[in-house]
N, C-alpha and C positions, 0 to 999 in steps of 0.2 A: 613291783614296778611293771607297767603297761608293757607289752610288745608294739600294742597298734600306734602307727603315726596321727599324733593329732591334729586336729584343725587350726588351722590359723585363729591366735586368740585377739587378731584385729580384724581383717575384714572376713572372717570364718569359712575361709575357701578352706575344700579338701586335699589340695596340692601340695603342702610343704614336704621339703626332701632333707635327709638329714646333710647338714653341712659341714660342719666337726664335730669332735669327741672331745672334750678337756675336763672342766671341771663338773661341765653337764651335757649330754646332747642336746645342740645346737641344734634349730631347722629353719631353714628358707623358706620362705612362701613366694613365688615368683610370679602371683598375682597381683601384693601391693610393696613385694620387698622387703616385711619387714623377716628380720633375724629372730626367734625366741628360743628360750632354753626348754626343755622337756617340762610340762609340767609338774610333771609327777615326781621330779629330781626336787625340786626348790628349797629354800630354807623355809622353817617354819617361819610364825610372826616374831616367836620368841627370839628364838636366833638373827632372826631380820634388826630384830629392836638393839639386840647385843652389841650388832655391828656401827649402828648408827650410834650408839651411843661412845661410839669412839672419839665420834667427828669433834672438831676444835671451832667449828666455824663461828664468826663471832662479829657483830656490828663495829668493835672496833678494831680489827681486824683490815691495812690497806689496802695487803695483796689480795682478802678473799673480793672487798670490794672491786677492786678494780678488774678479778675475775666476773662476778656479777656486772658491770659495769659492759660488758659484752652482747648483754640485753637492754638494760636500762638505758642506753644510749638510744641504740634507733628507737624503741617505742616510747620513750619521753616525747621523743618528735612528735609523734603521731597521732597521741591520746590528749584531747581537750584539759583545759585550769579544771580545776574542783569534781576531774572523774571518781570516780568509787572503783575501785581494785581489791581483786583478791589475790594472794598469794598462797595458791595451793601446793601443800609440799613444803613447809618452811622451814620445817626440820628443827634439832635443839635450839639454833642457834639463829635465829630471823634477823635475816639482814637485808634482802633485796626490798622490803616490805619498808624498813625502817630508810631506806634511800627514798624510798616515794613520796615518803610522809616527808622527808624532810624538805623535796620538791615542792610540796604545797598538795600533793594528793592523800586521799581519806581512803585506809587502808583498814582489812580483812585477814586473816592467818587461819590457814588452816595446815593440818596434819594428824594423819591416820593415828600416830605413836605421841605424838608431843603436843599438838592440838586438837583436839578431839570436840571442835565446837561446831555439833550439828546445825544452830540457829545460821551459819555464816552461808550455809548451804540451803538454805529456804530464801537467799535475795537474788537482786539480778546484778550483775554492773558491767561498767564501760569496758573494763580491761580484768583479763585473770593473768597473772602469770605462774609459770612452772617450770623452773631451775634445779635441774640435775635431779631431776625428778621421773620422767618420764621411762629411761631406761630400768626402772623398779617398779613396773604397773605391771600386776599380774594379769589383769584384764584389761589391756589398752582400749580396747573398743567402750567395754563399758566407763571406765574413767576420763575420756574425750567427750564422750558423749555427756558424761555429767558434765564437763565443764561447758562445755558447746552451749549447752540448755540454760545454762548461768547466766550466758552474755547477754546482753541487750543488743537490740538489731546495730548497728554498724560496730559493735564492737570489737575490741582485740582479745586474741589470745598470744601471746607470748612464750615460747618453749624452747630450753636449753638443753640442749643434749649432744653428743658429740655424733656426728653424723658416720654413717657405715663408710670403710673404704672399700676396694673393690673385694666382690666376696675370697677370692684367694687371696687376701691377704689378713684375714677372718680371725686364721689359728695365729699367728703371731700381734693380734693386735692387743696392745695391753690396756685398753677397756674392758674385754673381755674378761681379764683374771680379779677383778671384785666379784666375788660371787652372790653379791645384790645385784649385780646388773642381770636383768633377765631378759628386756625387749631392745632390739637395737634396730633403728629405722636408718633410710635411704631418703635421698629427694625422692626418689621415684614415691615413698610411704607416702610422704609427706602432701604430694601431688594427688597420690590416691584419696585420701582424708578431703583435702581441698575441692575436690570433684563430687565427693560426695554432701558434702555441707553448703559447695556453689560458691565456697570463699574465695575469697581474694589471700594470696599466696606470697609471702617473701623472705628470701633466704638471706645471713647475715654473717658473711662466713663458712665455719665448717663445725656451729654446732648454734647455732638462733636462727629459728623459724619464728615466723608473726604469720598467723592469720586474721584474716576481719571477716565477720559477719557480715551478709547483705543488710543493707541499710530497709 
């Protein structure tokens, strides 16, 4: 294991400062906010895959819906009849994917463990989304950035995740003890990201971000 602090594995400042100790060292970056675990702590893929393979989650399933239903609500609103959607991160069990289609939208799946369909990553479309997804990127910069490049100009991105609360309250918050979760953001991340890409910005709660592409 490393001694040296590493760099922020989102906007790659040399600042972050260690913020707790539990199941891995935790470090702040107080340039765009975000949280991340040590990299050098992480589970492997194997173990990564072990854990997912836990999940129950399931299209017929009302409460997971209605949890999903947390996103697909505002950006139903906002995305045109007959867009093209990706749902990156769908994990065993696809379900936010299968609410779209049932919408009337033409829907995509992707997943690193369970969907492994690199053609779906060579098109463009209206909307991506990405549910309970995001706090398991080991490279947030580089996996935004792929999905950023996906969208077509006035596009959405869609992202579920449970937002940071204040950092001293970090070590008792119990997102933290999955030990899949390894990046945990802020509005302030959220806003840094948005500045950087010139998007348009909106929060949904206390864990749905939508950004859109300049048109």
């Amino acid at each position: 294991m490393s001694n040296s602090t590493p760099s922020c594995i989102l906007c790659l400042a040399n600042s972050p400062v260690v913020l707790h100790k539990n199941l891995y060292t935790y470090f702040h970056c107080p340039d765009c906010g975000l949280v991340f675990a040590n990299p050098d702590e992480r589970l492997t893929p194997l173990e990564e895959k072990k854990r997912y393979d836990q999940h129950q989650n399931s299209p017929y399933d009302s409460g997971y819906r209605s949890f999903l239903n947390q996103l697909f609500s505002p950006l139903s609103k906002v995305i045109p009849p007959n867009s093209l959607g990706l749902d990156y991160g769908s994990g065993p069990g696809p379900t936010l994917s299968v609410m779209f289609e049932e919408a009337g939208y033409c829907m995509n799946i992707y997943d690193p463990f369970y969907a492994q369909k690199s053609d779906v990553l060579q098109k463009q479309y209206d909307f991506i989304t990405t549910t309970e997804t995001a706090e398991h990127f080991y490279s947030p910069a580089e996996e935004f950035n792929k999905l950023w490049n996906l969208l077509k100009p006035g596009g959405f991105l869609g992202i579920m995740t449970l937002l940071l609360p204040n950092t001293e309250e970090f070590s008792s918050w119990h997102y933290i003890k999955d030990d899949t979760h390894v990046a945990f953001y802020s509005q302030k991340t959220f806003r840094w990201l948005a500045d950087q890409w010139s998007a348009n910005l909106s929060f949904h709660g206390n864990r749905v971000i939508i950004l859109q592409k300049a048109s």
